[in-house]
N, CA, C and O atoms as a GROMACS GRO file, in nm:
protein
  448
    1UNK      N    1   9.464   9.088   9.862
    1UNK     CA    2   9.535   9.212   9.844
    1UNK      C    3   9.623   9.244   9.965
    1UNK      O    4   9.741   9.273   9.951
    2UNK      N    5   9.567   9.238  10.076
    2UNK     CA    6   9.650   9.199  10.178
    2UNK      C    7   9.740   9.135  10.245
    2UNK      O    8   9.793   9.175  10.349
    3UNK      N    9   9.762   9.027  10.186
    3UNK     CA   10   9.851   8.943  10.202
    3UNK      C   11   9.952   9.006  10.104
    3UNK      O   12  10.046   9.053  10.170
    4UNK      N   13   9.972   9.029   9.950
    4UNK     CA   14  10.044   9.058   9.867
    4UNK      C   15  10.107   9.188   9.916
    4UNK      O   16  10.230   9.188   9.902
    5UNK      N   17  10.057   9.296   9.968
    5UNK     CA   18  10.080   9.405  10.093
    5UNK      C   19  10.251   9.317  10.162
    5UNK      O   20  10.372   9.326  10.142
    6UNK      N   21  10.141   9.229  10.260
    6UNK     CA   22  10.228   9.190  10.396
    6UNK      C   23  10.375   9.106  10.330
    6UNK      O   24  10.480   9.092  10.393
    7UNK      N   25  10.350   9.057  10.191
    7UNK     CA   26  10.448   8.988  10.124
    7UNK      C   27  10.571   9.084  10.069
    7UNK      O   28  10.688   9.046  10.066
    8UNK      N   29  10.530   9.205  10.030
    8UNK     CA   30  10.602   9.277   9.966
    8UNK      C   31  10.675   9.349  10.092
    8UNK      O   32  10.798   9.341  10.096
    9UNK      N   33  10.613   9.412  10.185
    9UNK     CA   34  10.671   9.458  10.303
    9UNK      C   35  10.767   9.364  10.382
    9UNK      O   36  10.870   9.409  10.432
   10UNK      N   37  10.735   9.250  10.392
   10UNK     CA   38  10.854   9.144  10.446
   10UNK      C   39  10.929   9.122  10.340
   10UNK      O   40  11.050   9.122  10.364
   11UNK      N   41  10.896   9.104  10.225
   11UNK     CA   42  11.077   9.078  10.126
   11UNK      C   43  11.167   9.248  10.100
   11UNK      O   44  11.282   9.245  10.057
   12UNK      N   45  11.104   9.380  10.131
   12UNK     CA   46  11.153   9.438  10.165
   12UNK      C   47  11.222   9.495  10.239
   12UNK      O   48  11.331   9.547  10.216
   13UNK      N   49  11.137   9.485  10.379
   13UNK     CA   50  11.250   9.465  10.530
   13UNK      C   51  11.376   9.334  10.504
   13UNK      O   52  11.499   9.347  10.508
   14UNK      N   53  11.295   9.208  10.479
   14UNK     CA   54  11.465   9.124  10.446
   14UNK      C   55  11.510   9.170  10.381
   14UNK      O   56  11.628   9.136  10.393
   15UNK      N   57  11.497   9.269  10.269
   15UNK     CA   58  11.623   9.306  10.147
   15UNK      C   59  11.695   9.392  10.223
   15UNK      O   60  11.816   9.379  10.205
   16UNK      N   61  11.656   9.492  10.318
   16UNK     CA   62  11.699   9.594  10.363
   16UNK      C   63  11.847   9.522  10.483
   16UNK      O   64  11.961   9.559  10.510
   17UNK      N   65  11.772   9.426  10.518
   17UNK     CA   66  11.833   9.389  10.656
   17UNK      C   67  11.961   9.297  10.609
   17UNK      O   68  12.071   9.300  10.663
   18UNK      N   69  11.921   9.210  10.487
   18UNK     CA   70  12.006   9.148  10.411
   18UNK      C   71  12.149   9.257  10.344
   18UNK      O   72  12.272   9.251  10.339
   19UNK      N   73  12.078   9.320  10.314
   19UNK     CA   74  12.151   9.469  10.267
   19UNK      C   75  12.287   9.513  10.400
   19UNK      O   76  12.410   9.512  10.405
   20UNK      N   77  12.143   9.557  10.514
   20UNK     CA   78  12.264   9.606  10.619
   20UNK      C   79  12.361   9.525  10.657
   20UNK      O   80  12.442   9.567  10.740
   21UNK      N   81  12.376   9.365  10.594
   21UNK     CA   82  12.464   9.260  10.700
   21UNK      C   83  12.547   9.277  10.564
   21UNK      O   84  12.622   9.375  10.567
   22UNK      N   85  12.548   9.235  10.496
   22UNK     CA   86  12.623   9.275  10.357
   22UNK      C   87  12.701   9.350  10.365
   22UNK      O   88  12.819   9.317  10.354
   23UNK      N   89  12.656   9.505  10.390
   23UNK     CA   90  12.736   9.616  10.416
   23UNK      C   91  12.828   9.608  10.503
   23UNK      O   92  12.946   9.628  10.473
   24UNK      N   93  12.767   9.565  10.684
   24UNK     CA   94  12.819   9.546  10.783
   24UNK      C   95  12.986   9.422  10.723
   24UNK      O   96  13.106   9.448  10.724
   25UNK      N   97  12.950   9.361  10.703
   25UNK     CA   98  13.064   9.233  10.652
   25UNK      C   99  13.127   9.310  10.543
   25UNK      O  100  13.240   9.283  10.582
   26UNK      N  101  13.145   9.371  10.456
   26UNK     CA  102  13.185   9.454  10.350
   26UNK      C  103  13.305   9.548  10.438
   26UNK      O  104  13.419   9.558  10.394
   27UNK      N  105  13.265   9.609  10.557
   27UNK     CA  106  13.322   9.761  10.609
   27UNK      C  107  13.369   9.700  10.670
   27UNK      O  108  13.487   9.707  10.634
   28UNK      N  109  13.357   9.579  10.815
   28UNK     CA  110  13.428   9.504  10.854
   28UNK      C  111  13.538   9.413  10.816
   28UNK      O  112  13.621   9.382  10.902
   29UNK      N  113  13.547   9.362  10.685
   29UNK     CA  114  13.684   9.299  10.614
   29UNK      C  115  13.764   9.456  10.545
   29UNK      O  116  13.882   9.487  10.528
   30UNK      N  117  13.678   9.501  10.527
   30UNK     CA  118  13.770   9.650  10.460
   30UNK      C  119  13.869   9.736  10.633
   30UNK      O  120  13.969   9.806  10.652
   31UNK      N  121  13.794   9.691  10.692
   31UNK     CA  122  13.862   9.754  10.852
   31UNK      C  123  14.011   9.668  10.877
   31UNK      O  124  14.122   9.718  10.893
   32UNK      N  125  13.980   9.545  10.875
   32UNK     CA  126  14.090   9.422  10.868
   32UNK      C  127  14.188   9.440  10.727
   32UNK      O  128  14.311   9.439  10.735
   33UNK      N  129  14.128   9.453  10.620
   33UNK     CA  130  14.270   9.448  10.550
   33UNK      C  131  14.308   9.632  10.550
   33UNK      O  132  14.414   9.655  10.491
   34UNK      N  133  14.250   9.733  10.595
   34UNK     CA  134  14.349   9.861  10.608
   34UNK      C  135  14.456   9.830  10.722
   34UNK      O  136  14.570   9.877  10.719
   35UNK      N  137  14.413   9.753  10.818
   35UNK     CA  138  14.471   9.774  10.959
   35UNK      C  139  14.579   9.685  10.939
   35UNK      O  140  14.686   9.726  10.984
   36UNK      N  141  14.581   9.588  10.890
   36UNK     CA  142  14.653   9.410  10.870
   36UNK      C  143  14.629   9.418  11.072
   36UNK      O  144  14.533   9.456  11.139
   37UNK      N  145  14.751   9.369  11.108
   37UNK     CA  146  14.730   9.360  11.260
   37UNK      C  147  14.690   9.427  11.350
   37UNK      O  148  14.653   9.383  11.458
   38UNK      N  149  14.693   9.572  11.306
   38UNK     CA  150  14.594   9.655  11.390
   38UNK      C  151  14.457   9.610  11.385
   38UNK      O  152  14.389   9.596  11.486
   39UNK      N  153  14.417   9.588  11.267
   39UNK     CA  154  14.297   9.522  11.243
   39UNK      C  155  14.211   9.428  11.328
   39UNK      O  156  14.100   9.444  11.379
   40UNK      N  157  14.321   9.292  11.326
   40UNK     CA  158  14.310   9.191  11.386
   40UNK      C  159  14.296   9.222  11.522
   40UNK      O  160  14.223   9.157  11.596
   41UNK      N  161  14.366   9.324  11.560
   41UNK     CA  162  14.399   9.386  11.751
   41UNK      C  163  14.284   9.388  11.780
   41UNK      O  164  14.223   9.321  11.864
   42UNK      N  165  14.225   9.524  11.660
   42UNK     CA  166  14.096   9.607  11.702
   42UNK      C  167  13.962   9.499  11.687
   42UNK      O  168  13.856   9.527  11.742
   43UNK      N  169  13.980   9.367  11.602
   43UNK     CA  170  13.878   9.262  11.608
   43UNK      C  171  13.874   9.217  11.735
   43UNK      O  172  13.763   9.181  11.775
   44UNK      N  173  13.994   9.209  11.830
   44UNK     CA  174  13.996   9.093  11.906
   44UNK      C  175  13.951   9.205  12.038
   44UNK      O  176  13.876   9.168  12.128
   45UNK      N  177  14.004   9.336  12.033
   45UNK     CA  178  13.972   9.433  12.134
   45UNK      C  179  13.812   9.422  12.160
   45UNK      O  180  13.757   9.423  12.270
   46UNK      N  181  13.757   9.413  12.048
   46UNK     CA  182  13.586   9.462  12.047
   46UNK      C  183  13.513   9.340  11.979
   46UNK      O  184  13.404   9.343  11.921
   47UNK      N  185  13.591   9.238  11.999
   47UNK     CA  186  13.491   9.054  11.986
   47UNK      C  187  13.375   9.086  12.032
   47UNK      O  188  13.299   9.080  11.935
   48UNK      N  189  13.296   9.128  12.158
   48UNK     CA  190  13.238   9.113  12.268
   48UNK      C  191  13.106   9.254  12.220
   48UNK      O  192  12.984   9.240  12.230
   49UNK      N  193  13.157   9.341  12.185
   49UNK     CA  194  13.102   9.474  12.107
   49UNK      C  195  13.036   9.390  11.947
   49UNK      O  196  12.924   9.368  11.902
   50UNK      N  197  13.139   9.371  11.914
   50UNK     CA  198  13.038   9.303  11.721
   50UNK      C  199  12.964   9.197  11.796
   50UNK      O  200  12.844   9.221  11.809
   51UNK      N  201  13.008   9.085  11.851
   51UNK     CA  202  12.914   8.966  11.881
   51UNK      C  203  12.785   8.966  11.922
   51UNK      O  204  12.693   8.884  11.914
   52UNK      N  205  12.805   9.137  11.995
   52UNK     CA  206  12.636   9.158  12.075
   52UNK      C  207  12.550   9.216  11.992
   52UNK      O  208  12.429   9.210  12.014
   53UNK      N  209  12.619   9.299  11.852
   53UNK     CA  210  12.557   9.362  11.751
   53UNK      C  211  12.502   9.243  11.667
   53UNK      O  212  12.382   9.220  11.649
   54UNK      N  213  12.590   9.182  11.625
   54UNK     CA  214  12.570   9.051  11.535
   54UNK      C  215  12.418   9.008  11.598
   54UNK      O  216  12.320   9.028  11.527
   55UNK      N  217  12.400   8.940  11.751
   55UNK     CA  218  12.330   8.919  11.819
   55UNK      C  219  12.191   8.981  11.865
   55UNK      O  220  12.090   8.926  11.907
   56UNK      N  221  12.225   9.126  11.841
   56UNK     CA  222  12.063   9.228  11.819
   56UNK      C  223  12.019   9.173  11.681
   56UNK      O  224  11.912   9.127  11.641
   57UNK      N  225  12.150   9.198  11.617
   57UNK     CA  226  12.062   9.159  11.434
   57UNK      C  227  12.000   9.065  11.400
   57UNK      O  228  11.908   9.069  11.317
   58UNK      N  229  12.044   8.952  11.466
   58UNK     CA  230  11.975   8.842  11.473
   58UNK      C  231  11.810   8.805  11.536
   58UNK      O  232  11.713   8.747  11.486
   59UNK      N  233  11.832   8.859  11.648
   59UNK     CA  234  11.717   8.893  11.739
   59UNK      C  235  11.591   8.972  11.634
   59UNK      O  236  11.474   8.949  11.603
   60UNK      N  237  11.707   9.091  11.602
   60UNK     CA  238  11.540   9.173  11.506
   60UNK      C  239  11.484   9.107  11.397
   60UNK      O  240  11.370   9.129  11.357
   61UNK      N  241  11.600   8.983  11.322
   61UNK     CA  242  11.555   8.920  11.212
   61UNK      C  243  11.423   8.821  11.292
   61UNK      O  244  11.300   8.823  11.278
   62UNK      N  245  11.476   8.774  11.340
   62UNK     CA  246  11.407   8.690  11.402
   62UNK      C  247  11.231   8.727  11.439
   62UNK      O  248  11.127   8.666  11.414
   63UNK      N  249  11.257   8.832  11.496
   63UNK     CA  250  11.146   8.934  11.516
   63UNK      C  251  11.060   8.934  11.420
   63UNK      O  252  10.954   8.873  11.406
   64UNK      N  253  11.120   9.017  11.350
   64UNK     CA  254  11.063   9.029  11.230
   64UNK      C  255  10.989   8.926  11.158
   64UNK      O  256  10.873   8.939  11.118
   65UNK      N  257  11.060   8.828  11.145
   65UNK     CA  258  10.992   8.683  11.055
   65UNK      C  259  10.901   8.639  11.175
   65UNK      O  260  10.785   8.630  11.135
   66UNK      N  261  10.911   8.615  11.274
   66UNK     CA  262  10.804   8.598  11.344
   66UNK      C  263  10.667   8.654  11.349
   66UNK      O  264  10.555   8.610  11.376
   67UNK      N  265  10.727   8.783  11.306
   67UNK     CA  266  10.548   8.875  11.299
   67UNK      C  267  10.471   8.862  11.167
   67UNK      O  268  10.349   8.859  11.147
   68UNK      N  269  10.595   8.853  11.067
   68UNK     CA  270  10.563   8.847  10.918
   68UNK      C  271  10.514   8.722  10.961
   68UNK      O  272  10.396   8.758  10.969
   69UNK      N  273  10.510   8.594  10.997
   69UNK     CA  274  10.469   8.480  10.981
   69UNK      C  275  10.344   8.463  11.029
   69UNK      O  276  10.284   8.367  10.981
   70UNK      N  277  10.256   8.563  11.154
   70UNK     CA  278  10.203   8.598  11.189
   70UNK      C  279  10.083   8.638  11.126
   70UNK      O  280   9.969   8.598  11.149
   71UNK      N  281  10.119   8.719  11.047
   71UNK     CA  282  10.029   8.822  10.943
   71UNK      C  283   9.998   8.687  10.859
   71UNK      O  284   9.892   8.626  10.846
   72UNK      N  285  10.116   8.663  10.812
   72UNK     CA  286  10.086   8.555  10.678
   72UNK      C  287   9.964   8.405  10.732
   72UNK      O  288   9.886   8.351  10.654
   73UNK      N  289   9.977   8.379  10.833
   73UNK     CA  290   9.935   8.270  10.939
   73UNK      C  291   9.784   8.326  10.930
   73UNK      O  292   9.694   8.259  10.878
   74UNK      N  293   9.767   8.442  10.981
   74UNK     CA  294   9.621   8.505  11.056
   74UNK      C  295   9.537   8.518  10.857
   74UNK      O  296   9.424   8.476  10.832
   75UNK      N  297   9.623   8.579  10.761
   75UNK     CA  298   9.553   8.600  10.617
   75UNK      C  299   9.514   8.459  10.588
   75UNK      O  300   9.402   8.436  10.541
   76UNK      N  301   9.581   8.382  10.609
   76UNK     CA  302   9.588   8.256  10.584
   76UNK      C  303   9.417   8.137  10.626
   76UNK      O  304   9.339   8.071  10.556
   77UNK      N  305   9.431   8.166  10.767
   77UNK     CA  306   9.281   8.150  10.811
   77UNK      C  307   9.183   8.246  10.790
   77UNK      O  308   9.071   8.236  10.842
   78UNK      N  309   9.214   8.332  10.723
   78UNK     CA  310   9.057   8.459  10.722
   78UNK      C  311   9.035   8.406  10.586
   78UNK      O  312   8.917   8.394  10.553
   79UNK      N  313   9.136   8.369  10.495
   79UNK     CA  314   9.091   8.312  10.374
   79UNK      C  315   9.033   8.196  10.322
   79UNK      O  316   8.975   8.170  10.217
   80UNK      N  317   9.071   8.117  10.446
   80UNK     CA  318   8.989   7.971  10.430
   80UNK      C  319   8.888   7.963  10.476
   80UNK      O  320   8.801   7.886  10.437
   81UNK      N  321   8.874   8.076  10.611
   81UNK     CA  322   8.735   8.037  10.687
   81UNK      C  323   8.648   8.136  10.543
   81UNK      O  324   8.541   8.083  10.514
   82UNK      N  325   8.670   8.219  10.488
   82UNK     CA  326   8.607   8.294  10.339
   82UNK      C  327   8.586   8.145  10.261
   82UNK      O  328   8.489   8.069  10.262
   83UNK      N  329   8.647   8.139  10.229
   83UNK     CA  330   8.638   7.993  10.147
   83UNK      C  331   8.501   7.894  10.144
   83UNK      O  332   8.421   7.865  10.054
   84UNK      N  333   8.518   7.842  10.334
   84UNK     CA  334   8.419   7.711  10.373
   84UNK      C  335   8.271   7.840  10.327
   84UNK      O  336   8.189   7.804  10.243
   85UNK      N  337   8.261   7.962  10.384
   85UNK     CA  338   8.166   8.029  10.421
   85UNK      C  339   8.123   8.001  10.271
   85UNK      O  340   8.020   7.939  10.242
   86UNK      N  341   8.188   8.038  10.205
   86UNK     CA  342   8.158   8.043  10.055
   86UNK      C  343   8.069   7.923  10.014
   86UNK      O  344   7.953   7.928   9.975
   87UNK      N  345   8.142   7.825  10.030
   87UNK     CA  346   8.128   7.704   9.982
   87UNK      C  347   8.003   7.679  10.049
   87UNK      O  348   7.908   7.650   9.976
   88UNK      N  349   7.981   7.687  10.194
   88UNK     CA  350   7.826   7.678  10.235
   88UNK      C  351   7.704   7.728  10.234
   88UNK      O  352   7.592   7.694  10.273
   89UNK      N  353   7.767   7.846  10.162
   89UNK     CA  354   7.635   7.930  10.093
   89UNK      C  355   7.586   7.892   9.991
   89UNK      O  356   7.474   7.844   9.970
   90UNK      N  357   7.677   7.916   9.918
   90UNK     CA  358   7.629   7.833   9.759
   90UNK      C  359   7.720   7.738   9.701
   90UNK      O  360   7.809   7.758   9.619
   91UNK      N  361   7.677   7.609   9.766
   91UNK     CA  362   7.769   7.492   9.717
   91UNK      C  363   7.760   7.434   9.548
   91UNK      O  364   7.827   7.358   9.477
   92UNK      N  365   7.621   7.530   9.530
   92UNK     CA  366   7.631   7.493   9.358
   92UNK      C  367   7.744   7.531   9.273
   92UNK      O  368   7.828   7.461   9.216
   93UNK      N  369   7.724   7.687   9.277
   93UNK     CA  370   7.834   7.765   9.270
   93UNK      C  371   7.970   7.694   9.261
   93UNK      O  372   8.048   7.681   9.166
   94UNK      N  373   7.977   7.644   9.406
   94UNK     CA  374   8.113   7.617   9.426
   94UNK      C  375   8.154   7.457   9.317
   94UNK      O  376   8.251   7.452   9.241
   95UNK      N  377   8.081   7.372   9.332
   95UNK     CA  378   8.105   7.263   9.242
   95UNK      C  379   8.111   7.341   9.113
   95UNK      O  380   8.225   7.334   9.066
   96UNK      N  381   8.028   7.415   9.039
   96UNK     CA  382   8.009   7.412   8.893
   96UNK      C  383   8.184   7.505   8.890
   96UNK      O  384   8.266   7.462   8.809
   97UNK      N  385   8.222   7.618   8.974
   97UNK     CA  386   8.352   7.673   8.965
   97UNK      C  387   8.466   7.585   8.938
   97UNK      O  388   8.546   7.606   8.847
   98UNK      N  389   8.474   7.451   9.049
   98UNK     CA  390   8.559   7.379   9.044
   98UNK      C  391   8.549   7.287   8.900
   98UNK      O  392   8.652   7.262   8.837
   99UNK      N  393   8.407   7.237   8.850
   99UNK     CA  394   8.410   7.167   8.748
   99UNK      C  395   8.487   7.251   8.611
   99UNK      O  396   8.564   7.211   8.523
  100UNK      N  397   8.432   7.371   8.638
  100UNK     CA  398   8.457   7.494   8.493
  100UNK      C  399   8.634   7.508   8.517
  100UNK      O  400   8.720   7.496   8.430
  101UNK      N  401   8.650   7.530   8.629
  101UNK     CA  402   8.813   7.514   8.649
  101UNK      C  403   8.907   7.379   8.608
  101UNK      O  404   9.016   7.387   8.551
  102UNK      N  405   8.849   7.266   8.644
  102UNK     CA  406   8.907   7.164   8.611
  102UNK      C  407   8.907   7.131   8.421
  102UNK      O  408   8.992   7.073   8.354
  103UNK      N  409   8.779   7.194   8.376
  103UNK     CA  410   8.790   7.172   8.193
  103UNK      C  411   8.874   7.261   8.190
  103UNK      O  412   8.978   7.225   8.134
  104UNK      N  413   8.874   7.376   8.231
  104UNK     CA  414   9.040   7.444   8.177
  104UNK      C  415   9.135   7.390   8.178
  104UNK      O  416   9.219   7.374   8.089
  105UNK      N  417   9.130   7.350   8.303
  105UNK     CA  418   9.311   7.303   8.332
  105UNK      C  419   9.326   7.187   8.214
  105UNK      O  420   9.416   7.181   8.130
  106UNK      N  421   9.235   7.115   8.229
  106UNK     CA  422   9.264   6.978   8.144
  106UNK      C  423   9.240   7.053   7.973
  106UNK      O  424   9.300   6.982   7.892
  107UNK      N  425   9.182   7.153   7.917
  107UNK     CA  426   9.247   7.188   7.823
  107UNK      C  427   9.366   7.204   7.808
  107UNK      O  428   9.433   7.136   7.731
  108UNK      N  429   9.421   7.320   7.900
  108UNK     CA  430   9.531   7.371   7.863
  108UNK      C  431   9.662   7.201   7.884
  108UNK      O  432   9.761   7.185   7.813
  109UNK      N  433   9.631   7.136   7.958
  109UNK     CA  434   9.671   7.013   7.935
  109UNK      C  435   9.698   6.968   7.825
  109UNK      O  436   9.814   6.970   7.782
  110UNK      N  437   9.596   6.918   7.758
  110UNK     CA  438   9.592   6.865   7.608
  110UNK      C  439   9.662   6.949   7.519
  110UNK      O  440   9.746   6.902   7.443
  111UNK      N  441   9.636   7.059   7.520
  111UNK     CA  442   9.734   7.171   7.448
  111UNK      C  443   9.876   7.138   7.454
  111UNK      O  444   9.939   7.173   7.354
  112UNK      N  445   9.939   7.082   7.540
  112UNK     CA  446  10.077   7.038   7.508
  112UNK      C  447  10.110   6.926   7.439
  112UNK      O  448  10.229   6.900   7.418
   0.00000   0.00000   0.00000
């Protein structure tokens, strides 16, 4: 449940952030074709101003997927070490699950 949490919250922040660069590139070619060469002036005046913005945005993406990868990384081992624990408690359990799982699958197999 947690993980599906941390999944939905990271494809949301990317939609958002995906969103703001979208926009950003949208208002920025709309700046260039009102201006024609003023445009181009005011690109070349403030190269140094967008490049460092461009450059935070990047940074926070970055950020971001790093921590999300994090979360996803850390759910990732709490679920396997759940898993072995499982499996060493009651390894009957665990075979007869996998056997009862595998006649499904191989039904729904034959079904095609």
């Amino acid at each position: 449940m947690a993980s599906e949490l941390n999944k939905k919250e990271m494809a949301a922040s990317v939609a958002v952030m995906r969103d703001d660069v979208l926009q950003l590139t949208d208002d920025f070619v709309d700046v260039i074709r009102h201006f024609g060469k003023k445009g181009r002036s005011f690109f070349w005046a403030n190269q140094k101003r967008l490049t460092n913005l461009f450059n935070v945005l990047r940074k926070d993406i970055t950020k971001r997927s790093a921590i999300a990868y994090g979360k996803i990384a850390k759910t990732s081992r709490i679920a396997a070490q759940r898993s072995r624990e499982q499996v060493k408690e009651r390894p009957f359990v665990s075979v007869f699950s996998a056997l009862a799982a595998g006649i499904v699958v191989g039904a729904l197999i034959r079904r095609r």
